[in-house]
N, C-alpha and C positions, 0 to 999 in steps of 0.2 A: 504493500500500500504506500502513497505515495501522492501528495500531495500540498498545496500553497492555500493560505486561507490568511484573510485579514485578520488582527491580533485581536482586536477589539470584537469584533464578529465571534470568534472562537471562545475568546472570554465570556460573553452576554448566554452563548449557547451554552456553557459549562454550569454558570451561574442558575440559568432555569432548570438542568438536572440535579443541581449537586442537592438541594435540601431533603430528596430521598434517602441519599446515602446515608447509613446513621455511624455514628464516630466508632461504636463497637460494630464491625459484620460478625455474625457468626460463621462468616465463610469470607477468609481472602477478594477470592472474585466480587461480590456483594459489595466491595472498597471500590471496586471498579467501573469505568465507563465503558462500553463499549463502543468503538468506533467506527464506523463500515461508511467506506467513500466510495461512491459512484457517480459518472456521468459529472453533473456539474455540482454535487453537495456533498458533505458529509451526515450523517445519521449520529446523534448521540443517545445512548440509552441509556437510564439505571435503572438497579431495583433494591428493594430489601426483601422480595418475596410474596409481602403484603400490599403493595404498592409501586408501581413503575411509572416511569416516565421518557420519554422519546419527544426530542427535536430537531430540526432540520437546518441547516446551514448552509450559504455558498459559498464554494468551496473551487481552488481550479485542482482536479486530480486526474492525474497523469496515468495513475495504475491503481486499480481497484481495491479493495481488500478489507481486510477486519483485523483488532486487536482491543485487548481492553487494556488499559491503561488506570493506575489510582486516579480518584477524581479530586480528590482534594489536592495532590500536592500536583499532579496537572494543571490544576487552575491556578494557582500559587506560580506556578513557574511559567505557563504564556500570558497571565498579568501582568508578570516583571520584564515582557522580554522588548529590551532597547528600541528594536525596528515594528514597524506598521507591519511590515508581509513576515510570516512565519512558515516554516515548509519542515512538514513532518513524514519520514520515511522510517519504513518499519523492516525488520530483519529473520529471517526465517528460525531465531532463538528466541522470538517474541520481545526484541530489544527493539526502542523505537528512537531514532535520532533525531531532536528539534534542535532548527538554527531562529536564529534571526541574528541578523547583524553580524556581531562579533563573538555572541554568544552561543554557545554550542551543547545538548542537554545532551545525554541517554540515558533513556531512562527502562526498566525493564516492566513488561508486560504479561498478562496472561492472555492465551489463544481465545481466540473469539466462537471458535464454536463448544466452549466449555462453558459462555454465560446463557444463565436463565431463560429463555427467551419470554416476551411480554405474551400473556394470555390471550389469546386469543378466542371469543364464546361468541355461540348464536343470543342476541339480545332479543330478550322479550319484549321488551318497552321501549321508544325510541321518541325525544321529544328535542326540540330546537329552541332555543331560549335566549334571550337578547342577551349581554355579558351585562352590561350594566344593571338590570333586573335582579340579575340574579347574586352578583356581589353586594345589590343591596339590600338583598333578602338572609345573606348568609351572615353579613355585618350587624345587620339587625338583632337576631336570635343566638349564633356561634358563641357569646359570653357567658351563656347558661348551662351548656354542656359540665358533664358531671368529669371531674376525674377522680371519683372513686374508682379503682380497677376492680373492686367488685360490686359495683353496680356497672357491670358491663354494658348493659342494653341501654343506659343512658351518656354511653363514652361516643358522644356524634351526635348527629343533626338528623331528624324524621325529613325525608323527605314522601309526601303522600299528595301523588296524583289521580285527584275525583272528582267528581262533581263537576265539571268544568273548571276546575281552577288547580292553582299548586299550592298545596301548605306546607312551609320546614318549620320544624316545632323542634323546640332543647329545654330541657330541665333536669335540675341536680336535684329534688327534690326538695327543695327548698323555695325556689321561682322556677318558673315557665315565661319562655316566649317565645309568640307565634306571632307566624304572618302570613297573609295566603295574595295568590295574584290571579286573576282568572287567564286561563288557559284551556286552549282545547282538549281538549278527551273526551276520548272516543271510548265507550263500554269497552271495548277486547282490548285494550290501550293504556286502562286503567290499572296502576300496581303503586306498588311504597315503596322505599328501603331505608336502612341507619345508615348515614354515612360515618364512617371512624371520623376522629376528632384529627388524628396525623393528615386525611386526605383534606379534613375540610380548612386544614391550613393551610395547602397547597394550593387547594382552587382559588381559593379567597386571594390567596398571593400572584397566580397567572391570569386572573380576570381582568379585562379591564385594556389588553391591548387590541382586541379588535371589535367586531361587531355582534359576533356571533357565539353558541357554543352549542352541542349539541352533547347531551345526555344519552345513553343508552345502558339499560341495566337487563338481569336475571336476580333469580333468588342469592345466586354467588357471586355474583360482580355490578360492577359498577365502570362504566367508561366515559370521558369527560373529550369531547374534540373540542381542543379551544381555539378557536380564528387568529390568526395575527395579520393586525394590516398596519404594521410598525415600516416604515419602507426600511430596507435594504440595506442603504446607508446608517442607519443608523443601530440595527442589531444584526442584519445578516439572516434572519429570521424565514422561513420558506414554508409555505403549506402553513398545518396547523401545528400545535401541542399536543400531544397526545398524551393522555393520563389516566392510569386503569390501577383498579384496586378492589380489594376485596370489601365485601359490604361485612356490616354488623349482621349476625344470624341471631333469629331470634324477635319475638314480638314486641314492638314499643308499648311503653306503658298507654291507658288511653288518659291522655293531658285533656281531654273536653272534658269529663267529669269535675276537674280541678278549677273550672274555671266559675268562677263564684255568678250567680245567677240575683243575688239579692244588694247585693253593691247601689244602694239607692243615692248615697251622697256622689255629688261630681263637680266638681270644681276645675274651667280652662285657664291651661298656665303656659308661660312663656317658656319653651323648654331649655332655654340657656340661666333664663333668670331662677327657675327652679334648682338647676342643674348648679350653681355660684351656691346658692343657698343651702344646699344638703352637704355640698364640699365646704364652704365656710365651719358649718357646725359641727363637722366631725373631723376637723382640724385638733379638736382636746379629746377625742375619743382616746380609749387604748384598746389591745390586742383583748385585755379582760374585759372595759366597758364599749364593747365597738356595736355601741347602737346608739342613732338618732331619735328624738322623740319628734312626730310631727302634729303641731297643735291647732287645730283650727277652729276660729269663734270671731261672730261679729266682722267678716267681710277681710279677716287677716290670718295672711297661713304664718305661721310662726314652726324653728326645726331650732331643736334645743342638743345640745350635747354636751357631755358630762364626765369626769374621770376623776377618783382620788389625785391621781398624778398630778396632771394638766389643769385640774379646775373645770369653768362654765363656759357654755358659749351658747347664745341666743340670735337669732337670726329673724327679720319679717319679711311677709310680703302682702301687699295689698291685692287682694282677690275677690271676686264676687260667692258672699255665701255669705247666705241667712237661715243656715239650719241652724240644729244642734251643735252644742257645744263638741267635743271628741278629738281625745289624743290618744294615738299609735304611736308605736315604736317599730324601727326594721333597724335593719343592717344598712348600712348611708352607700354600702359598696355596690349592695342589690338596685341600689335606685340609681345610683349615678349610670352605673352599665345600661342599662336602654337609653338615660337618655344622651349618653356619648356617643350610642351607636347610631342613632334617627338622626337623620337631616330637617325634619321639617319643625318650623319654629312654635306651632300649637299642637301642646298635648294634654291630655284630658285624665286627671287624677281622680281615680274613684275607689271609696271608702264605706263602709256599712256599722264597724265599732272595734273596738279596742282587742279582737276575737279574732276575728274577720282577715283575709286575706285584701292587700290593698290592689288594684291594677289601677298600672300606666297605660293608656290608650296613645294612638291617632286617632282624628276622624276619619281614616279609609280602613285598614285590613290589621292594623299592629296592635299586638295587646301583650303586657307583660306582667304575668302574675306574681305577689312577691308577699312572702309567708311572715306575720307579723313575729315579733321579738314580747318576749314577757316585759311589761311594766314595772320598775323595781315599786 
């Protein structure tokens, strides 16, 4: 194999494989990228087994071929290299020799048809989804994911397409949040799945460069085509991303029951001036007192926080409410995380008593339930 490729190019493409690779493999090759040039690109793959990833590069190659190569200190070594053009030629002991400039690498390798190759399955499901939609849907809910390792079934994000629409729903069982988008679906068309929390970091991090993405799953996988329309010049970038990983087996809890039906108080807040406000008062919290109390009476939301340590902290805000008096308490962490993660400036706090589960709304499809804290 044998081959010239822009440095920068080669870099961006190493960069989009390498957060697969995990710093322990339990297998040598598993450290490894695989590399296969053809025609006018090169191909980069990795995997940890549970998860792969494959992207595309141009590339000018002379002679064909495959080899895997470490990824991390690969990418370590053509980001340092002096010159724009790097030219990588490989040797039949799986030694691979990188120049550029005045610098000169060999580095040794394992044979390319000893890695893994990426799964390849008949999909049951198959839907197309705007990239921006769906980064904003994963950004929304992804903070509630549980990492308990034994509460597996809640280590990911529900995705469940029915109804005509798409819902990803996460809870550690403590808060829930959901969000649904309408979407087509067709009865025979209609399926779920968990996505692991490792894949839904990945996607959440490759979203967002082109226009498109296309989903396709079964009971045991999951596969993500992500679009790039990054030109050329600037990542080197060709075709799509491709991303395939195994799903969560196993039933998701059902989060609809959780969600509180008698929430009569509602009060609309400015979601940043909320957001200042829960953060101001749990500034004196500690790791022992880490909960905010939220008090509201007479047209003023008031978020109080408290610690032997640190002392008091009292906080208002001018609101429209002429109910009952009533103060909760939560975790200030549970409430800032939704509203860090929405873009839109009105969200709608609804409360029923000091028992009671509180949710953060939108007025379109977002809701985020979040499990009150005892009153000392």
């Amino acid at each position: 194999m044998k081959f010239k490729i822009n440095r920068d190019h080669f870099t961006s493409g190493l960069q989009q494989v390498l957060n697969v690779v995990g710093t322990r493999a339990t297998m040598p090759i598993l450290g490894n990228v695989l590399i296969e040039a053809s025609e006018d690109l090169i191909s980069l793959t990795t995997t940890n087994l549970d998860l792969g990833i494959r992207c595309k590069i141009k590339a000018n190659v002379s002679e064909p071929g495959s080899l895997t190569l470490p990824v991390r200190k690969l990418a370590s070594i053509i980001r340092e290299m002096p010159s724009l053009e790097v030219e990588l030629e490989t040797y039949s002991n799986n030694q691979a020799k990188i120049t550029s400039g005045s610098s000169l690498f060999r580095v040794m390798g394992i044979g390319g048809d000893e890695f893994p190759p990426l799964p390849s399955f008949a999909d049951q499901h198959s839907y197309l989804l705007r990239q921006d939609d769906l980064q904003r849907m994963l950004k929304s809910v992804s903070y509630a994911q549980s990492a308990d390792e034994t509460r597996y079934i809640m280590n990911g994000v529900f995705f469940n397409f029915e109804d005509q629409q798409l819902t990803l729903a996460a809870t550690d069982g403590r808060r829930l949040a959901v969000i649904s988008k309408e979407v087509e679906v067709s009865e025979e068309n209609a399926g779920h799945l968990i996505l692991p929390a490792k894949t839904v970091q990945e996607v959440e991090r490759l979203l967002g460069k082109g226009d498109n993405v296309r989903i396709a799953f079964n009971e045991r996988q999951v596969a993500f085509e992500i679009s790039s329309d990054e030109d050329a010049e600037d990542s080197g970038l060709v075709d799509s991303i491709y991303l395939v990983s195994k799903v969560v087996e196993g039933n998701y809890p059902n989060y609809r029951q959780v969600i509180p039906k008698g929430n009569d108080r509602h009060i609309k807040l400015n979601r940043e001036n909320f957001a200042n406000c829960v953060r101001r008062a749990a500034l004196v919290t500690s790791e022992k007192n880490h909960s905010v109390k939220v008090h509201v009476q007479d047209n003023v939301l008031e978020v109080t926080g408290q610690s032997p340590e640190f002392g008091e902290s009292n906080v208002s805000l001018n609101v429209e409410y002429d109910g009952p008096e009533i103060t909760v308490a939560f975790n200030p962490q549970f409430v800032l995380d939704p509203l860090r993660a929405l873009s839109r400036d009105e969200v709608i706090f609804e409360f029923k008593d000091e028992l009671s589960p509180g949710v953060i709304r939108t007025p379109d499809s977002f809701l985020c339930v979040i499990m009150p804290l005892r009153l000392n």
